[in-house]
C-alpha positions as CSV (number, residue, x, y, z in Angstrom):
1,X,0.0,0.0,0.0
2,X,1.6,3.3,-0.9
3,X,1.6,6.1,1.9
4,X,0.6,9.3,1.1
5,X,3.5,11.3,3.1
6,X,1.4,15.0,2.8
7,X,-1.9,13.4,4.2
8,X,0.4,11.5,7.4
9,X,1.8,14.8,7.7
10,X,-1.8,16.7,8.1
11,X,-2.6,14.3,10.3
12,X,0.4,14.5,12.9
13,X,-0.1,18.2,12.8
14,X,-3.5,17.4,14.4
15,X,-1.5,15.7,17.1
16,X,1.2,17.9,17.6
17,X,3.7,20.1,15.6
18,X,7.6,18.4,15.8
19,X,10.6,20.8,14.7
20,X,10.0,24.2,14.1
21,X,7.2,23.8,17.6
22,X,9.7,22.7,19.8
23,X,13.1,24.3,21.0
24,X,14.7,27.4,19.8
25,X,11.6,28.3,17.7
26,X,11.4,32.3,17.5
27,X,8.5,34.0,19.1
28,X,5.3,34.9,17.1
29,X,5.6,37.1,14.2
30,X,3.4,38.9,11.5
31,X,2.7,40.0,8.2
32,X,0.4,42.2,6.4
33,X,-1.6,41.6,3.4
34,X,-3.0,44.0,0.7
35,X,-4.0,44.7,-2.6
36,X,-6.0,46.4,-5.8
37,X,-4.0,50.0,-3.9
38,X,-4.8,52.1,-7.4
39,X,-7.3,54.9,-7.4
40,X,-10.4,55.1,-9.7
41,X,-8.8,58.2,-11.6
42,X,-12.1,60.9,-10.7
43,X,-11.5,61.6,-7.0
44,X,-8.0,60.9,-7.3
45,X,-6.0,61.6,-10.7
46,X,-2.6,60.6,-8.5
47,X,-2.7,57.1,-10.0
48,X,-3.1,55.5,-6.0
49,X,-6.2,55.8,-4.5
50,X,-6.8,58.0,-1.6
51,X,-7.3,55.7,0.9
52,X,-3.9,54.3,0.8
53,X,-1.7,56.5,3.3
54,X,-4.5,55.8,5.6
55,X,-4.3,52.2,5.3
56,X,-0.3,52.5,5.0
57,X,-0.3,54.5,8.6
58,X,-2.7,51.5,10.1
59,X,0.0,48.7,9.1
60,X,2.9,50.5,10.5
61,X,1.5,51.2,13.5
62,X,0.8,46.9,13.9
63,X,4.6,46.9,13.1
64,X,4.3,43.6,11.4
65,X,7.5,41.6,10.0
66,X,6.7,42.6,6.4
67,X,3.9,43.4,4.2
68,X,3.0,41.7,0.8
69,X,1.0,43.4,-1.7
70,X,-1.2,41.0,-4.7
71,X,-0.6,44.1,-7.3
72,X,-2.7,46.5,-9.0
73,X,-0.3,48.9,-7.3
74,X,-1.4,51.9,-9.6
75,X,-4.0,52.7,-12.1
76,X,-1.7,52.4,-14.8
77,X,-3.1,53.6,-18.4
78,X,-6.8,52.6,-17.3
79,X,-8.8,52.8,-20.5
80,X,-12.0,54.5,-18.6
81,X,-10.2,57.6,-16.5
82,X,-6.9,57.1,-17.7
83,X,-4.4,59.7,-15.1
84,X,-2.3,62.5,-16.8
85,X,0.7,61.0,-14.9
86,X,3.3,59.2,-16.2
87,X,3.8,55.5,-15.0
88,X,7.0,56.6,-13.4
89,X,4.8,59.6,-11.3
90,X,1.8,57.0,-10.3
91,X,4.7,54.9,-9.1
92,X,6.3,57.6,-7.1
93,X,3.0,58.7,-5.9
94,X,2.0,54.7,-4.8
95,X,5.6,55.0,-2.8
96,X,5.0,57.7,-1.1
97,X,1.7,56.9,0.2
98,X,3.0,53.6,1.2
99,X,6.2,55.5,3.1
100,X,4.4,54.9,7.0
101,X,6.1,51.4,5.7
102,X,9.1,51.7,4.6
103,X,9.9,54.6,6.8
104,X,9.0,52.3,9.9
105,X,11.8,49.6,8.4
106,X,9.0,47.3,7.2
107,X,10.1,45.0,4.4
108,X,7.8,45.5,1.7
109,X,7.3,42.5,-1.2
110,X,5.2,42.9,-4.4
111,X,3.7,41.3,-7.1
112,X,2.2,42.6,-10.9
113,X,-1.4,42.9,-11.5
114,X,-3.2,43.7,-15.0
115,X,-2.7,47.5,-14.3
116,X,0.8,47.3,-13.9
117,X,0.9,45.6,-17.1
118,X,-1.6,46.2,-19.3
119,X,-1.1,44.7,-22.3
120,X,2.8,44.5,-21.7
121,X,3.7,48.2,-22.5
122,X,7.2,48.0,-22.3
123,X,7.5,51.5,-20.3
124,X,5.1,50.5,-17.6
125,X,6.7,46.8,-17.2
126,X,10.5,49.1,-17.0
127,X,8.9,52.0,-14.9
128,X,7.2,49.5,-12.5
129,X,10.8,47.1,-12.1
130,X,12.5,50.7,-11.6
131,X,9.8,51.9,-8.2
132,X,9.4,48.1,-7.0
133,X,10.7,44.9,-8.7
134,X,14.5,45.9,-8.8
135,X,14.1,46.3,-4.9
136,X,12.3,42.3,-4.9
137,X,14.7,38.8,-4.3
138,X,16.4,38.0,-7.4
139,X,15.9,34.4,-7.9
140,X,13.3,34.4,-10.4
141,X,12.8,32.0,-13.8
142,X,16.0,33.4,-15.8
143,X,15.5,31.8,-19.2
144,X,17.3,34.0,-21.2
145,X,17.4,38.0,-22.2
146,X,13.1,38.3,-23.3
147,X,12.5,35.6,-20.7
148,X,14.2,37.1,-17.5
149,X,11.5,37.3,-14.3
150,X,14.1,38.0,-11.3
151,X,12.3,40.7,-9.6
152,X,9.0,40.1,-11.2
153,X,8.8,36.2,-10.2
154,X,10.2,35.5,-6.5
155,X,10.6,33.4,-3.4
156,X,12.3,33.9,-0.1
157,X,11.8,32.7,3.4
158,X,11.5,34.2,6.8
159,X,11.4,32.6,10.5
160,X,9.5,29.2,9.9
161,X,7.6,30.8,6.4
162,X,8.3,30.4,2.5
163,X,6.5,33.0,0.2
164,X,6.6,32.4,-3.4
165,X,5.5,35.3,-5.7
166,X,4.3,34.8,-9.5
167,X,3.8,37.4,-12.2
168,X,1.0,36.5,-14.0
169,X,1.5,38.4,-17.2
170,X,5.0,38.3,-17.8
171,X,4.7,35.8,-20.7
172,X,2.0,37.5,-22.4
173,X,2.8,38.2,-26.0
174,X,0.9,41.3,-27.4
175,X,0.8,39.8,-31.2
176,X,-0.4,36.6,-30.7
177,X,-2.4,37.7,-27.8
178,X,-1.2,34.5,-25.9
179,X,0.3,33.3,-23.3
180,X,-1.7,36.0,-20.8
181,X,-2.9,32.9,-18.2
182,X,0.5,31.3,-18.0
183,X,4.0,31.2,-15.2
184,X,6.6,28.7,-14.8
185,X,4.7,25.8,-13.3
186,X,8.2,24.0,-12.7
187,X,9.9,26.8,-11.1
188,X,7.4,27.3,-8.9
189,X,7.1,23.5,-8.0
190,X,10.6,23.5,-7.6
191,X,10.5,26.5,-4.6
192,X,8.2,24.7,-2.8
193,X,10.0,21.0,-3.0
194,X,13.1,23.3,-1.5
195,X,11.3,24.6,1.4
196,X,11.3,23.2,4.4
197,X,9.6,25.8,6.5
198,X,6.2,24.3,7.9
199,X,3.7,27.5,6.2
200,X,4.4,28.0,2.2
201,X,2.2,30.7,0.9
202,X,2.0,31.7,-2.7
203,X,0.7,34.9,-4.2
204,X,-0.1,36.3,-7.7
205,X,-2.6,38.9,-8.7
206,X,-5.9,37.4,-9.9
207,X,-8.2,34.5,-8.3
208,X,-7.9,30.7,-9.2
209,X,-11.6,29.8,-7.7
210,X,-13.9,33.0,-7.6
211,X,-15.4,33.5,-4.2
212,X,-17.2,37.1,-4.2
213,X,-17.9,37.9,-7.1
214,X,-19.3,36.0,-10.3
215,X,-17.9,32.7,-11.8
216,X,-17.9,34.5,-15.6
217,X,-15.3,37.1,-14.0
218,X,-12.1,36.8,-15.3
219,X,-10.2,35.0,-12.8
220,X,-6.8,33.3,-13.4
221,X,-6.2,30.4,-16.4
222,X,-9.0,31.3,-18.4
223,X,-11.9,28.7,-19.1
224,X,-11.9,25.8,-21.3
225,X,-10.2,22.2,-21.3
226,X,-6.5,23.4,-21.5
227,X,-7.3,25.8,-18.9
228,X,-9.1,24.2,-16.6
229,X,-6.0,21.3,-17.1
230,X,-3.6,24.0,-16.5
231,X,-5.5,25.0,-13.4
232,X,-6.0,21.7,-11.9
233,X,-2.1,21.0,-12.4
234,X,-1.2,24.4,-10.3
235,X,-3.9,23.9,-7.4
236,X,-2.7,19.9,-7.3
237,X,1.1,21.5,-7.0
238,X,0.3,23.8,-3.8
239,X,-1.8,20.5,-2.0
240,X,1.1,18.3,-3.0
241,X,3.7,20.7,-1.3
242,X,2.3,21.5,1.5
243,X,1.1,25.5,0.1
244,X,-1.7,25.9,2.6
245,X,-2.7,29.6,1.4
246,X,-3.2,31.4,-1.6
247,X,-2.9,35.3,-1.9
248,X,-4.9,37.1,-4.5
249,X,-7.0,40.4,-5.1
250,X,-8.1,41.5,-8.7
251,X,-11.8,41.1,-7.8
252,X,-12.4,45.0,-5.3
253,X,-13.6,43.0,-2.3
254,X,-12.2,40.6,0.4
255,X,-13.3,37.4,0.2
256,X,-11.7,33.9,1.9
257,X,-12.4,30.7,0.6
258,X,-11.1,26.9,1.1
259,X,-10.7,24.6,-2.1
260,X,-9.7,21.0,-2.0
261,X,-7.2,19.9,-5.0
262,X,-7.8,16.2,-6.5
263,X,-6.0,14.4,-3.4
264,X,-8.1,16.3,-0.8
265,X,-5.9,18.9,0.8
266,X,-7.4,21.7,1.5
267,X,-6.2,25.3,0.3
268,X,-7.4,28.7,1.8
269,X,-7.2,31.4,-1.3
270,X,-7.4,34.7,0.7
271,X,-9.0,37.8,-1.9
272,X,-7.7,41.2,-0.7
273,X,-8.5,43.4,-3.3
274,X,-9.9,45.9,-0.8
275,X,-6.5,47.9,-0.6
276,X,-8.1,51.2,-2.1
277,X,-10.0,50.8,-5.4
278,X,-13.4,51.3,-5.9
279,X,-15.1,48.5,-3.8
280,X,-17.3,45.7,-6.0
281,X,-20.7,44.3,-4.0
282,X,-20.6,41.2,-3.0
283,X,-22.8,38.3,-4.5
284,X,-23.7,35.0,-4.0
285,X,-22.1,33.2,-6.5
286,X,-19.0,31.5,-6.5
287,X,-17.1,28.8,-8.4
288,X,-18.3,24.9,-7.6
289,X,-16.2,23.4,-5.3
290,X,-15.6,26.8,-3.0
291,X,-16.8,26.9,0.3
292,X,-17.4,30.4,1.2
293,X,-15.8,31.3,4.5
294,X,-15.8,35.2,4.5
295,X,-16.8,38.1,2.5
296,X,-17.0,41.8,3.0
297,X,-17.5,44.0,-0.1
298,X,-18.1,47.5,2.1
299,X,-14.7,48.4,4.0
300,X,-11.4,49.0,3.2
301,X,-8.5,47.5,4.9
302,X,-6.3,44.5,4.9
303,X,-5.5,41.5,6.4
304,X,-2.7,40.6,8.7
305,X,-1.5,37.0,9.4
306,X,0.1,36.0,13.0
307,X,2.4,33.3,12.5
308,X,3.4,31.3,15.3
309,X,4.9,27.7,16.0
310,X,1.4,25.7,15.7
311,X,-0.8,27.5,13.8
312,X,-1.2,30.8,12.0
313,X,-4.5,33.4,12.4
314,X,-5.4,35.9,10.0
315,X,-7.4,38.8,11.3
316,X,-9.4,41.7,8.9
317,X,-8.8,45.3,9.2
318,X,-11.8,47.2,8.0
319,X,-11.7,51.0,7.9
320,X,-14.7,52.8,8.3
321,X,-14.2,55.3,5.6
322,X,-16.7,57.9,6.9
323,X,-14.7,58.6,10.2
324,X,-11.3,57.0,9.6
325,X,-11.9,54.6,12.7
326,X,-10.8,50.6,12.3
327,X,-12.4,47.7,13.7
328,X,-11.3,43.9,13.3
329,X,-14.0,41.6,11.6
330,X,-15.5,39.1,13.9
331,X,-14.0,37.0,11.4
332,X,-10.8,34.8,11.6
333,X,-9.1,32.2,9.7
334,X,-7.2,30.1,10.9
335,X,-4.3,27.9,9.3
336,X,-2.5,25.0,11.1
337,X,0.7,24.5,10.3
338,X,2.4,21.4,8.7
339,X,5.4,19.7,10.8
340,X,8.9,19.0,9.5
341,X,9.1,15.0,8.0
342,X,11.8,14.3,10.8
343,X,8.6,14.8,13.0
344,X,6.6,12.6,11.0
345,X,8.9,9.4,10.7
346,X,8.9,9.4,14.7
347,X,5.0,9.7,15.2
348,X,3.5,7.3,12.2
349,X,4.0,3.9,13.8
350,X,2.1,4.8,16.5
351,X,-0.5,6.8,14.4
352,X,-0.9,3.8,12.2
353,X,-1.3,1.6,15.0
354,X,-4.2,3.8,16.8
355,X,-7.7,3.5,15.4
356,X,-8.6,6.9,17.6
357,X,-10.1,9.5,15.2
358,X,-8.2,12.6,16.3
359,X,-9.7,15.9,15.3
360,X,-8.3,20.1,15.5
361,X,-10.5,22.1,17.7
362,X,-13.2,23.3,16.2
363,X,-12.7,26.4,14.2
364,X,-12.0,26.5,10.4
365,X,-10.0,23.3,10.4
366,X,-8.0,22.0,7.4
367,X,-9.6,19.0,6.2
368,X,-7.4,15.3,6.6
């Protein structure tokens, strides 16, 4: 009978977390999550929306270890209320509304959306690596001089965490008009092989699964059977490395969902497009196969993960817009996290041996 190593693992985790939980783990530590930060170019021509240096000021003041944004930084050359700023000046403008950051000593990590690409204009893909990408890890997909991604594509680690960061556009060829819903699968599968942290967490820009808004939206890979083959392939990759969240915005809204791949793990994608842009309502629809955890299509704000040896919580910031004042959603997800193998190969005799059902406590649980 062949093991399934991943699923043994889930399970000891329900028992108790080996390695990074015992010993000279650190203390706990945090991060920040936000995105869709561009303006809607008629109360704000700056290219950022207006919202942002409040939001900015919020995070610093939580201090966390670093904050990741899911991209739409600016709005780019938006077709509807296009700004009269150059790229380079939305970019400078989206720095210095996010400066409560940087000036606090915040590491600050980023990814492309669709306005920082639009159609791969070659100025805004140089102008945006000049404010933000040359300042990202530099062990990206190098594949050659038209096929470079260090600072666009990225991984790193910190304390007992992996991120991995994927442009989603950076293949996207403007005469064929293809190659628009495509990474480097293998790179990325490769990053998560290599870690040996207990939380991986990847981010891109748009959905995989849509959970607030409607199923026809575009959300990430397109539809039909090479998509939906491409799709199963990258969901299947997370579950079978131990990925437990998926960072996203795209759609103007928050929105937290948990997705099983083929084999049963399950996968929280976390939506937090509600970093400044124009808020979308909120609907009932949603992609099969997503259970809907949390939505809130009303407040700005953003999320912030606490990461500690056993588990990691992730609590929403909602700013009430009218008075400035924040409050925390009643809301709170809640990710276990997955031991080392050195833990496992000690615990699975005796969890093969037992014929006790062991279950987490009862909060959003990750399904065994």
């Amino acid at each position: 009978m062949q093991i399934n190593t991943l699923k043994i693992m889930r399970v000891v985790a329900v028992v108790v977390v080996v390695g990074w939980g015992t010993g000279g783990a650190r203390a706990d530590w945090s991060f920040a999550i936000l995105g869709d930060t561009c303006g809607d170019g008629i109360t704000t021509t700056t290219g950022v929306s207006l919202y942002l240096n409040t939001i900015a000021q919020k995070i610093a003041q939580l201090n966390p270890d670093l904050v990741l944004v899911t991209g739409d930084l600016i709005d780019g050359p938006d077709i509807l209320t296009p700004s009269p700023l150059t790229y380079s000046e939305q970019y400078t403008n989206w720095r210095t509304a996010m400066s409560p950051i940087t000036a606090s000593n915040i590491a600050l990590y980023s990814v492309r959306g669709n306005h920082d690409n639009n159609s791969h204009i070659p100025e805004l893909k140089q102008d945006y690596y000049d404010a933000v990408g040359a300042f990202m890890p530099t062990n990206g997909p190098n594949n050659g001089p038209t096929n470079d991604q260090r600072g666009f594509t990225w991984s790193f680690a910190h304390s007992n965490a992996t991120f991995c960061a994927l442009d989603q556009y950076f293949y996207y060829n403007q005469t064929s008009e293809s190659g628009y819903h495509s990474i480097d699968q293998s790179w990325l599968s490769q990053q998560l092989q290599a870690a040996n942290t207990p939380y991986k967490i990847v981010m891109a820009h748009e959905p995989v699964f849509m959970t607030t808004g409607n199923p026809g939206e575009e959300h990430f890979f397109g539809t039909g059977a090479d998509a939906e083959a491409r799709l199963t392939n990258f969901w299947g990759s997370l579950g079978a490395n131990g990925a437990l969240l998926y960072l996203c915005c795209h759609v103007h809204a928050l929105g937290v969902g948990l997705i099983h791949d083929d084999q049963g793990n399950g996968i929280y994608q976390l939506i937090s497009g509600n970093g400044g842009a124009p808020l979308e309502p909120i609907t009932t629809n949603h992609d099969a196969g997503v259970e809907v955890l949390f939505t809130n299509g009303s407040n700005y704000g953003f999320a912030l993960a606490t990461v500690g040896t056993e588990k990691m919580t992730i609590d929403y910031y909602l700013l009430n817009s009218s008075d400035e004042t924040w409050s925390k959603a009643s809301y709170t997800t809640t990710i276990f996290a997955l031991p080392e193998p050195s833990g496992v190969i000690l615990l699975v005799a005796g969890l093969l041996g037992s014929h006790a059902r062991r279950r987490r406590p009862d909060c959003h649980r990750i399904p065994i």
